[in-house]
N, CA and C atoms of all chains as a GROMACS GRO file, in nm:
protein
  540
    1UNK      N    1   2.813   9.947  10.887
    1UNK     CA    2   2.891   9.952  11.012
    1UNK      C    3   2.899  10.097  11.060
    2UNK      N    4   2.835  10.098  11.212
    2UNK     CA    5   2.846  10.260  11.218
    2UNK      C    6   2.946  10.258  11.364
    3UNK      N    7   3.005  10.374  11.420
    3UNK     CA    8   3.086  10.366  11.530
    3UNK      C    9   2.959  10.396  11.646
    4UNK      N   10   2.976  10.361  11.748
    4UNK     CA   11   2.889  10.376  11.854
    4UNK      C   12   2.969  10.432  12.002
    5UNK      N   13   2.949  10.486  12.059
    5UNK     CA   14   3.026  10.484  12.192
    5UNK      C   15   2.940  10.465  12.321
    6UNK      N   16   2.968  10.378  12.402
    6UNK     CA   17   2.921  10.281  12.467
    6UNK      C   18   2.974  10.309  12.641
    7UNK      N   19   2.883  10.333  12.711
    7UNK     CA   20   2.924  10.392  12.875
    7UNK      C   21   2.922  10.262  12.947
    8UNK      N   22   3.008  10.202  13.038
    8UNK     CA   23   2.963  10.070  13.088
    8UNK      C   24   3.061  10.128  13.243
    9UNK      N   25   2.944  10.049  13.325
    9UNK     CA   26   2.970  10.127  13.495
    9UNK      C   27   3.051   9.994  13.557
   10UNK      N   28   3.083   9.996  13.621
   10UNK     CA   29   3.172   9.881  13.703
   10UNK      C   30   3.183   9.921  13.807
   11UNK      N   31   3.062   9.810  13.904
   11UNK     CA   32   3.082   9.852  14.090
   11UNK      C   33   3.113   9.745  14.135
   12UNK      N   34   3.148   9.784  14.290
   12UNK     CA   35   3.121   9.655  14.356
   12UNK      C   36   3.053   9.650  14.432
   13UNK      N   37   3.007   9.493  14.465
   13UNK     CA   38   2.891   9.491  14.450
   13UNK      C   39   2.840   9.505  14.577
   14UNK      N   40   2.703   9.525  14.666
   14UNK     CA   41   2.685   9.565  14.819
   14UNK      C   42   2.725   9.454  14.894
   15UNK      N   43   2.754   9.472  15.007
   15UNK     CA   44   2.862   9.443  15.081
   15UNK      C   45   2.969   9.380  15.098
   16UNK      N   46   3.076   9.398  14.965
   16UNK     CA   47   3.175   9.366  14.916
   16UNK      C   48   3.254   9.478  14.990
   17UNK      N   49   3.376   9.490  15.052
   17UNK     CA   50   3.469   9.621  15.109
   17UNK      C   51   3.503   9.711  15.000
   18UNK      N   52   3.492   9.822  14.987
   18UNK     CA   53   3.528   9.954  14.894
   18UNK      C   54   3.624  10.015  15.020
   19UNK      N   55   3.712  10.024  14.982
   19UNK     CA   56   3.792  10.132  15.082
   19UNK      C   57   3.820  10.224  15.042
   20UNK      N   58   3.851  10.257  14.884
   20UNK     CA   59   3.825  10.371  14.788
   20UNK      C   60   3.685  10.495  14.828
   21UNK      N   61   3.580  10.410  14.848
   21UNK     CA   62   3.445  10.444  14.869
   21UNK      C   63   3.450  10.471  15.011
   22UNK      N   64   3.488  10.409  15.113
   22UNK     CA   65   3.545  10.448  15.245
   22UNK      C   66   3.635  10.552  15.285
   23UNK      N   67   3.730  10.589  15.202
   23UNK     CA   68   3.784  10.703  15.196
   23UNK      C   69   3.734  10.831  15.160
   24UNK      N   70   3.702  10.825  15.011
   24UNK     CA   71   3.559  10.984  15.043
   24UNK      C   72   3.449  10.975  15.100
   25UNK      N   73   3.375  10.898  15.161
   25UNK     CA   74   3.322  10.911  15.232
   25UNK      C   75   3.369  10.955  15.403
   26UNK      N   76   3.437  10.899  15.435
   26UNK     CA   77   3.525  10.986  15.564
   26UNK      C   78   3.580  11.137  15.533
   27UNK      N   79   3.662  11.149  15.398
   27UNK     CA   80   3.696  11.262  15.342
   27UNK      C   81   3.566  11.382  15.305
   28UNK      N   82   3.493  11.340  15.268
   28UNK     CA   83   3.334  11.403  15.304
   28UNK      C   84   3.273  11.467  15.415
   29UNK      N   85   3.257  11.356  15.477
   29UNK     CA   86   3.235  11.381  15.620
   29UNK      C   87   3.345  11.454  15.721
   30UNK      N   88   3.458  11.468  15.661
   30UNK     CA   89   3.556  11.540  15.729
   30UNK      C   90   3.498  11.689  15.722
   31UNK      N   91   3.526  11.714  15.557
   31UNK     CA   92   3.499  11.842  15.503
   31UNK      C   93   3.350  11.903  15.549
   32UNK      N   94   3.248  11.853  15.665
   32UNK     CA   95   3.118  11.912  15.686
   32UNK      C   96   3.025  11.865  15.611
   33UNK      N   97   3.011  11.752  15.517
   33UNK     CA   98   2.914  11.663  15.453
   33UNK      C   99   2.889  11.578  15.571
   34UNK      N  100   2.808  11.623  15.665
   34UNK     CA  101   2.785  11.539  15.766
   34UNK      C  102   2.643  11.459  15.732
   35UNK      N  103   2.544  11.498  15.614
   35UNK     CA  104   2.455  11.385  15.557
   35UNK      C  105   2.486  11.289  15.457
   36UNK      N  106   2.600  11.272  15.426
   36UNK     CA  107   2.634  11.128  15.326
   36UNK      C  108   2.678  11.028  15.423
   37UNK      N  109   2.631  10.949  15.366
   37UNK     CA  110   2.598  10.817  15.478
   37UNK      C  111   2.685  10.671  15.413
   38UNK      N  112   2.678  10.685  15.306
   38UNK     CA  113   2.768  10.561  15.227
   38UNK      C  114   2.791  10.649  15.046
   39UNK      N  115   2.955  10.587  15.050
   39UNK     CA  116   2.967  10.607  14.926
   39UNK      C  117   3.053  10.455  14.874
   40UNK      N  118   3.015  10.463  14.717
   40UNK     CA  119   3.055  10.325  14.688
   40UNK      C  120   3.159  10.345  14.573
   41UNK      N  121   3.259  10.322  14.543
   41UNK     CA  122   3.338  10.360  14.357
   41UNK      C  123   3.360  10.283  14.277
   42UNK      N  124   3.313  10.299  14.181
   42UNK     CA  125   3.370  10.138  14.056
   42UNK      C  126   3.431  10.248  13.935
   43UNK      N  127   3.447  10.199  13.867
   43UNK     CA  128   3.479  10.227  13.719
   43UNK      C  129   3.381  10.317  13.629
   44UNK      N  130   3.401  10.412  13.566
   44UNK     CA  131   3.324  10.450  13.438
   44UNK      C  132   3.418  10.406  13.291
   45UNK      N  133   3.353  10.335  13.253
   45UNK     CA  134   3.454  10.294  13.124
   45UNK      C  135   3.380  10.304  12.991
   46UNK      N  136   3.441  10.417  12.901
   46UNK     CA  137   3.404  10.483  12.786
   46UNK      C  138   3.462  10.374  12.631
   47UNK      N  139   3.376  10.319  12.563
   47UNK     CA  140   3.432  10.235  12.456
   47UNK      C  141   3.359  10.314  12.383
   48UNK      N  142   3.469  10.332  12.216
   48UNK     CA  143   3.374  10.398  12.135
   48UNK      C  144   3.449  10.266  11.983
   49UNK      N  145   3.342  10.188  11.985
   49UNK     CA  146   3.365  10.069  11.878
   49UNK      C  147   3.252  10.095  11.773
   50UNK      N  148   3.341  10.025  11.628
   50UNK     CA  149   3.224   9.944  11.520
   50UNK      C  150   3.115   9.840  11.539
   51UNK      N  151   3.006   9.880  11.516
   51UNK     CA  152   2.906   9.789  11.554
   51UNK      C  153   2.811   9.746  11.386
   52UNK      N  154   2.744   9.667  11.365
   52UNK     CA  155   2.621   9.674  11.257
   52UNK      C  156   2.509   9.788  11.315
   53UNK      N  157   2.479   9.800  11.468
   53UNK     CA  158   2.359   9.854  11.508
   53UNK      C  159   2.394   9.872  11.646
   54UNK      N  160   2.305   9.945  11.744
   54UNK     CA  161   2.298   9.957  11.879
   54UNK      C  162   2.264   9.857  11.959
   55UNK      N  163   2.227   9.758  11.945
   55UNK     CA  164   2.161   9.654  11.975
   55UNK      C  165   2.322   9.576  11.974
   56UNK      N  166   2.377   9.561  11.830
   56UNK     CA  167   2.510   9.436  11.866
   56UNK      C  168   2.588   9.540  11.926
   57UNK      N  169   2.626   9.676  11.936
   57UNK     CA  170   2.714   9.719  11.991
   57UNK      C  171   2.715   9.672  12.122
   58UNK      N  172   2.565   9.746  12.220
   58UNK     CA  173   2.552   9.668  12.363
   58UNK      C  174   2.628   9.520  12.352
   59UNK      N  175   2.567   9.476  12.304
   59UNK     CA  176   2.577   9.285  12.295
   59UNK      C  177   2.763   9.271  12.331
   60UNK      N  178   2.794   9.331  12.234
   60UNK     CA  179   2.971   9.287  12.232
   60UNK      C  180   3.032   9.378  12.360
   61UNK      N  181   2.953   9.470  12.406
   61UNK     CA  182   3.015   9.572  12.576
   61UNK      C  183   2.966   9.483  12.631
   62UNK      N  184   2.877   9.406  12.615
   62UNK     CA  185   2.822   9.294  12.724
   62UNK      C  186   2.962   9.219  12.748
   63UNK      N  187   2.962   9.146  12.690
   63UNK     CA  188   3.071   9.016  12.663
   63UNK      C  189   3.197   9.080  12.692
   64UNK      N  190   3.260   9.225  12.652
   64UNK     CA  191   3.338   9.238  12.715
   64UNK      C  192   3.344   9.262  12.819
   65UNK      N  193   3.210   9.298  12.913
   65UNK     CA  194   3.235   9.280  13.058
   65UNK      C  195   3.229   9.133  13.116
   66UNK      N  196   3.236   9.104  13.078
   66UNK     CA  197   3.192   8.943  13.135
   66UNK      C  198   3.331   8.888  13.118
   67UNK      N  199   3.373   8.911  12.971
   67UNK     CA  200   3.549   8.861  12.979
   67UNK      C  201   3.664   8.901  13.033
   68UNK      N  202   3.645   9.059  13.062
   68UNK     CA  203   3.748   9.144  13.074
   68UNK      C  204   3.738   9.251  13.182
   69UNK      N  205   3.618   9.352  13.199
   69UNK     CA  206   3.644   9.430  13.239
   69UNK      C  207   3.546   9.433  13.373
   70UNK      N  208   3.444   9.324  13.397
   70UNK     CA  209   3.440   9.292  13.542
   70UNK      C  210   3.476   9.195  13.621
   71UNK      N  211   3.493   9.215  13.729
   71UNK     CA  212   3.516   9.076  13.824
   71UNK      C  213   3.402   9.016  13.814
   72UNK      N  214   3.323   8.871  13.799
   72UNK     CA  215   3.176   8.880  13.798
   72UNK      C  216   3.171   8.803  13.901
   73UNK      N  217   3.280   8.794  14.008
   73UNK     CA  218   3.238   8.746  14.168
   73UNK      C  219   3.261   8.845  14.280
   74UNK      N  220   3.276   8.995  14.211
   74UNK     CA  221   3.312   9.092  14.322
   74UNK      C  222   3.252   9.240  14.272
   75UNK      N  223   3.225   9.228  14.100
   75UNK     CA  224   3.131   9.327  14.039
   75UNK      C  225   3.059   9.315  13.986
   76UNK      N  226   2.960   9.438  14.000
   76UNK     CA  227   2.826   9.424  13.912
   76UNK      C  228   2.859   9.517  13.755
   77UNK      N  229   2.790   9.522  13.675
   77UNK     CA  230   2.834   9.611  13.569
   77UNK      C  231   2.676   9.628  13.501
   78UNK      N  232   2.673   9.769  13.446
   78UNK     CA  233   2.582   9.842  13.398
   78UNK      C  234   2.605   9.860  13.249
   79UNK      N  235   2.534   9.812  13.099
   79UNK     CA  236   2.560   9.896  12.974
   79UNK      C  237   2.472   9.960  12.982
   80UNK      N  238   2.584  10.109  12.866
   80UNK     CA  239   2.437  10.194  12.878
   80UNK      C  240   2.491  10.238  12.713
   81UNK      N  241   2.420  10.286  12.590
   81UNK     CA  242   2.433  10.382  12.486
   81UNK      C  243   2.459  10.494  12.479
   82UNK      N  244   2.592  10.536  12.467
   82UNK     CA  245   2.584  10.701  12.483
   82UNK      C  246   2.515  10.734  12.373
   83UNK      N  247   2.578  10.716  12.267
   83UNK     CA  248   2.530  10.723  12.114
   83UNK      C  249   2.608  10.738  12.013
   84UNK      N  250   2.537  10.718  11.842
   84UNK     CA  251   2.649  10.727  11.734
   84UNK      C  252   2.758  10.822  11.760
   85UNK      N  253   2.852  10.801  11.688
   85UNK     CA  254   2.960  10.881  11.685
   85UNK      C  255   2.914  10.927  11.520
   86UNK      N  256   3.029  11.090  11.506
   86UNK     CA  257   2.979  11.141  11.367
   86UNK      C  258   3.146  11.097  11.330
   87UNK      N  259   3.123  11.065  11.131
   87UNK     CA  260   3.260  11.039  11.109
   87UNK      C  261   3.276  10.894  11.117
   88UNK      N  262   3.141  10.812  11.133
   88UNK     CA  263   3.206  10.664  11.108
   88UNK      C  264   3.145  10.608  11.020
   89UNK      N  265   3.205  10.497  11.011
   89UNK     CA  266   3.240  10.444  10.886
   89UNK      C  267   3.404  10.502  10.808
   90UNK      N  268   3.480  10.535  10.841
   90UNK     CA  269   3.572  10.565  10.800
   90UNK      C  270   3.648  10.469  10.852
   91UNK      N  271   1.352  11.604  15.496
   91UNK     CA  272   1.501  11.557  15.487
   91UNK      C  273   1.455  11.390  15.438
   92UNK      N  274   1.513  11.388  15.239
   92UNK     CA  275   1.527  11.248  15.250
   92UNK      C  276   1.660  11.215  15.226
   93UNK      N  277   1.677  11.087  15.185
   93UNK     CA  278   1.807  11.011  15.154
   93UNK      C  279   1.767  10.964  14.984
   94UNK      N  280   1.877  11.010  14.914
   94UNK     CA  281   1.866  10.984  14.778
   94UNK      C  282   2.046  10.952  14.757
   95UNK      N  283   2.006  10.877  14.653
   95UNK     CA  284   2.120  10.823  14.597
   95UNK      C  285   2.162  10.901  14.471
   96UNK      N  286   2.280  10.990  14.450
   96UNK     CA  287   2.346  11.001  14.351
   96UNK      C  288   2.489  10.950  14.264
   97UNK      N  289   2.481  10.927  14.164
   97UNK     CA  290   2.620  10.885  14.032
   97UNK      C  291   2.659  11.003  14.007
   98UNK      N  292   2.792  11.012  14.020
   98UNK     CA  293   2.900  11.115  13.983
   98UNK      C  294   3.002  11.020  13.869
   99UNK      N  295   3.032  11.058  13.757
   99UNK     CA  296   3.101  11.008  13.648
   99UNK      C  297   3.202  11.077  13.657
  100UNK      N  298   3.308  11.101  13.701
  100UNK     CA  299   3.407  11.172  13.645
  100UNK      C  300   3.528  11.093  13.537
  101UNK      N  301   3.563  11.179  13.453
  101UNK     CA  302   3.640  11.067  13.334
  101UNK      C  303   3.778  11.194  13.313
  102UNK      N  304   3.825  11.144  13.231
  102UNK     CA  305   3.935  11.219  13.186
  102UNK      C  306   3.940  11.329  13.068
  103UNK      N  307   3.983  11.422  13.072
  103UNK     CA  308   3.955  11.510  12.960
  103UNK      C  309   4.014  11.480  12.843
  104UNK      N  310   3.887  11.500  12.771
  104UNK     CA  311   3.989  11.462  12.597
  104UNK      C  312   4.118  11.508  12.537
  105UNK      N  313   4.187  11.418  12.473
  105UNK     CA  314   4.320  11.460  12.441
  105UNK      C  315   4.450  11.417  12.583
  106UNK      N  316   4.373  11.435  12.708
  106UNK     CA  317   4.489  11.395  12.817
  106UNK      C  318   4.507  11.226  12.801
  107UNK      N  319   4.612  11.207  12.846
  107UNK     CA  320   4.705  11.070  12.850
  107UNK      C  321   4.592  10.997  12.963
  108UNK      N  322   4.535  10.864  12.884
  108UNK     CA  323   4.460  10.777  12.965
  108UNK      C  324   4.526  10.636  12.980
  109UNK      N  325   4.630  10.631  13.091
  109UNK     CA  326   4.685  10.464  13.070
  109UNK      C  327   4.614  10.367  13.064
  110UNK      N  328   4.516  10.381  13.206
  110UNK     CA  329   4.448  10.250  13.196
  110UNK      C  330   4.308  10.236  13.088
  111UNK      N  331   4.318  10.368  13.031
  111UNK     CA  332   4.221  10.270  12.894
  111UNK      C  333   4.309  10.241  12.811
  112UNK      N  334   4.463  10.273  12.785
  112UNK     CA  335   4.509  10.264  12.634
  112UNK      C  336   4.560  10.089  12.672
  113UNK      N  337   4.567  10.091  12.795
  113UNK     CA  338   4.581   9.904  12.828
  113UNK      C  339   4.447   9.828  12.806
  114UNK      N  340   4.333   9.916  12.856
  114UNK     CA  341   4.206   9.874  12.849
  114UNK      C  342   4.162   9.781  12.666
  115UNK      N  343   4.211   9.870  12.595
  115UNK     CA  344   4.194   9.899  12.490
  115UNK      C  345   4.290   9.809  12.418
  116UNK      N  346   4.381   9.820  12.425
  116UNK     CA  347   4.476   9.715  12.403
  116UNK      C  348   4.464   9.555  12.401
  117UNK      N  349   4.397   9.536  12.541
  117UNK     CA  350   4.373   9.421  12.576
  117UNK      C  351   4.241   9.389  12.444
  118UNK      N  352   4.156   9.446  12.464
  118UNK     CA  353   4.027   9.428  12.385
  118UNK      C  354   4.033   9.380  12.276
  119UNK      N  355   4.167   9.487  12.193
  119UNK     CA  356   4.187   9.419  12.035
  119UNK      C  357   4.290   9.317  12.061
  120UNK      N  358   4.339   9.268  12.128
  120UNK     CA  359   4.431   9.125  12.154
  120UNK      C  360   4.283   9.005  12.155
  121UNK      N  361   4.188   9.046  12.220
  121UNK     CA  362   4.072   8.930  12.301
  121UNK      C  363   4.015   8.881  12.149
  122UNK      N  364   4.018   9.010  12.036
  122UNK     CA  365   3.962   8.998  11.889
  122UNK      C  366   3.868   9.103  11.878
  123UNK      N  367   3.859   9.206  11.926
  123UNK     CA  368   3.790   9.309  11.916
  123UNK      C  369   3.814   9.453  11.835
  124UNK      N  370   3.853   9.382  11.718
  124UNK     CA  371   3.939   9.477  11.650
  124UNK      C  372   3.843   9.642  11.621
  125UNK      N  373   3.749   9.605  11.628
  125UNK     CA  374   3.648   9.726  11.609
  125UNK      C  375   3.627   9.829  11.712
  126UNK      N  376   3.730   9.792  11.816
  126UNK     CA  377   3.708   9.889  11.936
  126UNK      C  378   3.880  10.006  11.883
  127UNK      N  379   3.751  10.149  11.882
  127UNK     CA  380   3.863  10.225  11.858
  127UNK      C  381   3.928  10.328  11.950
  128UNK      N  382   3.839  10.348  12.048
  128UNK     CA  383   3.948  10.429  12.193
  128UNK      C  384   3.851  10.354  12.313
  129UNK      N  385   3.926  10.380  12.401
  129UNK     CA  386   3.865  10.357  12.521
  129UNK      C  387   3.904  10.418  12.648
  130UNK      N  388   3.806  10.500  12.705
  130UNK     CA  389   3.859  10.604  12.841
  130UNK      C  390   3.825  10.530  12.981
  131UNK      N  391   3.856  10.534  13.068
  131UNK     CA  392   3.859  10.531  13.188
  131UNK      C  393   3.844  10.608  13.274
  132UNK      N  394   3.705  10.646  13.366
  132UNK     CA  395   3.711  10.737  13.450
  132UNK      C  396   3.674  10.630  13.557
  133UNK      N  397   3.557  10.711  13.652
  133UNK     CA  398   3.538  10.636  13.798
  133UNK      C  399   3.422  10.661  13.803
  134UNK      N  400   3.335  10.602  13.842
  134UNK     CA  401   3.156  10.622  13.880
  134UNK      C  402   3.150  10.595  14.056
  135UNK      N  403   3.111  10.701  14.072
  135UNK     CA  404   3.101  10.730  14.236
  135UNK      C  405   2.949  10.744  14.257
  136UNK      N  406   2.921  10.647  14.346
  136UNK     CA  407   2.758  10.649  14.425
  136UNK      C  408   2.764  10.716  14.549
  137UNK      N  409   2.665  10.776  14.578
  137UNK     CA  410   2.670  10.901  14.752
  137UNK      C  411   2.537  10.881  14.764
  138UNK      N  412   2.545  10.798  14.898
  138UNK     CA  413   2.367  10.800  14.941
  138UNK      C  414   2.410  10.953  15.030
  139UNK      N  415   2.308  11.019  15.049
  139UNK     CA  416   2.329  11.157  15.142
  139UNK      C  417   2.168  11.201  15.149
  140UNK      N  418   2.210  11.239  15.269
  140UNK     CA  419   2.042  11.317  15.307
  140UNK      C  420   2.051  11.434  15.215
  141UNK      N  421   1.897  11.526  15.190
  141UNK     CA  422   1.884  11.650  15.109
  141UNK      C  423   1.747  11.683  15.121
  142UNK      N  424   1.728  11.881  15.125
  142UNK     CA  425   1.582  11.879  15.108
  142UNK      C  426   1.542  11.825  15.023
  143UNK      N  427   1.560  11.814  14.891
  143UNK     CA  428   1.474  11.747  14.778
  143UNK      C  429   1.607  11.691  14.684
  144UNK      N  430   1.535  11.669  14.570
  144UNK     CA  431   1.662  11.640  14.447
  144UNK      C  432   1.763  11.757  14.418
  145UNK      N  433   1.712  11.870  14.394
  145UNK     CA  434   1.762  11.939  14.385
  145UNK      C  435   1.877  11.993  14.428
  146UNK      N  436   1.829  11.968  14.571
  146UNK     CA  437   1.937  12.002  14.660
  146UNK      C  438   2.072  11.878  14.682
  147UNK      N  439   2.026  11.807  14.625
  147UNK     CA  440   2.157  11.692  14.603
  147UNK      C  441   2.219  11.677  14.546
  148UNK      N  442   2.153  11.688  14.437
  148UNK     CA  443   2.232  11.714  14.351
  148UNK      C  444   2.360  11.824  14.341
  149UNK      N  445   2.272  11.914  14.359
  149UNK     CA  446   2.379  12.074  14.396
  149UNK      C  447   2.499  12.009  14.497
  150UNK      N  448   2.430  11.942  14.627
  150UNK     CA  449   2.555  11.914  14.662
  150UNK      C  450   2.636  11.850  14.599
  151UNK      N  451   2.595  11.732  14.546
  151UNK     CA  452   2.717  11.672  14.480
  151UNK      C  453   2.840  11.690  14.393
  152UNK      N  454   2.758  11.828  14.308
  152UNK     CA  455   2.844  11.905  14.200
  152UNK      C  456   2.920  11.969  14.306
  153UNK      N  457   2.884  12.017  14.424
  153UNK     CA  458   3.012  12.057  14.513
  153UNK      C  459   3.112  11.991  14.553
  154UNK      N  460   3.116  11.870  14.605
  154UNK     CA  461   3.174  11.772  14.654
  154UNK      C  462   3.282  11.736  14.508
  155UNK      N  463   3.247  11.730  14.377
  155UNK     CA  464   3.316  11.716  14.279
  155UNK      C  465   3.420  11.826  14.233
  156UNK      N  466   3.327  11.959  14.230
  156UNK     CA  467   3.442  12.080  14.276
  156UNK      C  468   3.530  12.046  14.374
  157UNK      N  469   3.526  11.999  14.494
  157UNK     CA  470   3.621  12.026  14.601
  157UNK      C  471   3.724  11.933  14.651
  158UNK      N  472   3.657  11.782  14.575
  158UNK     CA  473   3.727  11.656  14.628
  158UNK      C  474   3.726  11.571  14.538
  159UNK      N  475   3.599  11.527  14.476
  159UNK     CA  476   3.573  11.437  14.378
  159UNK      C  477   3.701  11.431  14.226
  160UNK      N  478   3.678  11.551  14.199
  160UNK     CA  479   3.738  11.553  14.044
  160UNK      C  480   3.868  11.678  14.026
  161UNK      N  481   3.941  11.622  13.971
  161UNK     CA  482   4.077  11.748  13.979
  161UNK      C  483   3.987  11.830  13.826
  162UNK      N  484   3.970  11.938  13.849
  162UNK     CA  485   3.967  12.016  13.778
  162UNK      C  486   4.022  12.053  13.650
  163UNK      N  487   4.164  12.034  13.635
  163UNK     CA  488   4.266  12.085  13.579
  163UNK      C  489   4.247  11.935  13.441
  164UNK      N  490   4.192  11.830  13.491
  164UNK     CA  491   4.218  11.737  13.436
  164UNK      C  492   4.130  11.631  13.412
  165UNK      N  493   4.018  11.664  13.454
  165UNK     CA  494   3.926  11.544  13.467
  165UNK      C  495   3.772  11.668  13.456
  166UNK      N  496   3.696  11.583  13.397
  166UNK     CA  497   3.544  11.638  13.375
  166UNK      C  498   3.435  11.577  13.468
  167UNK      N  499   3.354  11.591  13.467
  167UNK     CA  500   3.248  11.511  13.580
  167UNK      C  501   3.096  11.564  13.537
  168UNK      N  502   3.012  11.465  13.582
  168UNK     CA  503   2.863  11.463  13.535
  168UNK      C  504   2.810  11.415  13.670
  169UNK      N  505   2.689  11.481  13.692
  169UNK     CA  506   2.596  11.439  13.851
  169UNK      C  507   2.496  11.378  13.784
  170UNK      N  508   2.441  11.267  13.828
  170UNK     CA  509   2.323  11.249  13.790
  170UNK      C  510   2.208  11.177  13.941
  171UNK      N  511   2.102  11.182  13.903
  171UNK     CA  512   2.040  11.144  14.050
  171UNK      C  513   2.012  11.000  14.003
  172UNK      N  514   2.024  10.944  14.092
  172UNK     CA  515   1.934  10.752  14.067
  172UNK      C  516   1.839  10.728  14.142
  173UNK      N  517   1.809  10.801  14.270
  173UNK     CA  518   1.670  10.816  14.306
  173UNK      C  519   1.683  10.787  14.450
  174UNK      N  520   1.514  10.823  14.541
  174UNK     CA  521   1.541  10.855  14.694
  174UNK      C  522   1.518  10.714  14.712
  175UNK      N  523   1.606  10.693  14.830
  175UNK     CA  524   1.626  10.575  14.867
  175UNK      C  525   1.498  10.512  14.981
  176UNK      N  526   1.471  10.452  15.000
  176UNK     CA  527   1.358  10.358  15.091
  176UNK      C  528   1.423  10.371  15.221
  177UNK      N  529   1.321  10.375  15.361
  177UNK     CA  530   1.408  10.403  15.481
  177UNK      C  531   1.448  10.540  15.512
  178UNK      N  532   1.430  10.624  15.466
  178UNK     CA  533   1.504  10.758  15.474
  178UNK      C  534   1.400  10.861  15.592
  179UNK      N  535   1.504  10.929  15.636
  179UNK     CA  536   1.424  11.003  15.699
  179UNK      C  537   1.476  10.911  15.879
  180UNK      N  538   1.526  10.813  15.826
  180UNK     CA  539   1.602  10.767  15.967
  180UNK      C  540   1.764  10.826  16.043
   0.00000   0.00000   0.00000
């Protein structure tokens, strides 16, 4: 069992309303960013869990997006591997 | 002048008070996920924006995170590019 820490993105999805994403983007464009054209915001969500391997770690960030931490009729979600953590197994 | 899409991660700095992961997190080992041992919460921000090249988008973006994106005092941030978008140049 090694610890893993695990990056998983949470958007929503295109042309779903972001008003979050509507706001810096106007706030952008206020400040003289007059070439950003769309901005969108979801979640960055950092898990650092026990896994057997990298492979079941993904697997179980999967499932918890699917149970918990996306909408899956209003978000999309991304896993990604950051990598081992040092110090596990403890 | 194209149009490229960049991810801005900004998360919380280590050691500062993260509510909505310590609920995040919470919830997880209630669902049976007892192997999950922290969990952070930041925000993943997408910016389509015109730029001479990558380069230059990037750069902007790390500005936009200096100035608006990310409080400084309290939060960390990462640019990364996801690539020029199709259509550009309109």
């Amino acid at each position: 069992m090694s610890q893993y820490r695990i990056e998983v993105r949470v958007k929503p999805r295109p042309g779903l309303l972001d008003p979050q994403g509507k706001a810096i983007h106007h706030s952008l464009n206020s400040l003289g960013w007059e070439g950003v054209h769309d901005v969108r915001v979801g979640k960055a969500i950092y898990i650092d869990l026990d896994a057997a391997d990298e492979a079941a770690a993904l697997e179980a960030a999967g499932v918890m997006c699917r149970k918990l931490l996306a909408n899956p009729v209003t978000e999309d979600f991304e896993v990604t591997m950051v990598g081992a953590l040092e110090g596990a197994g403890s």
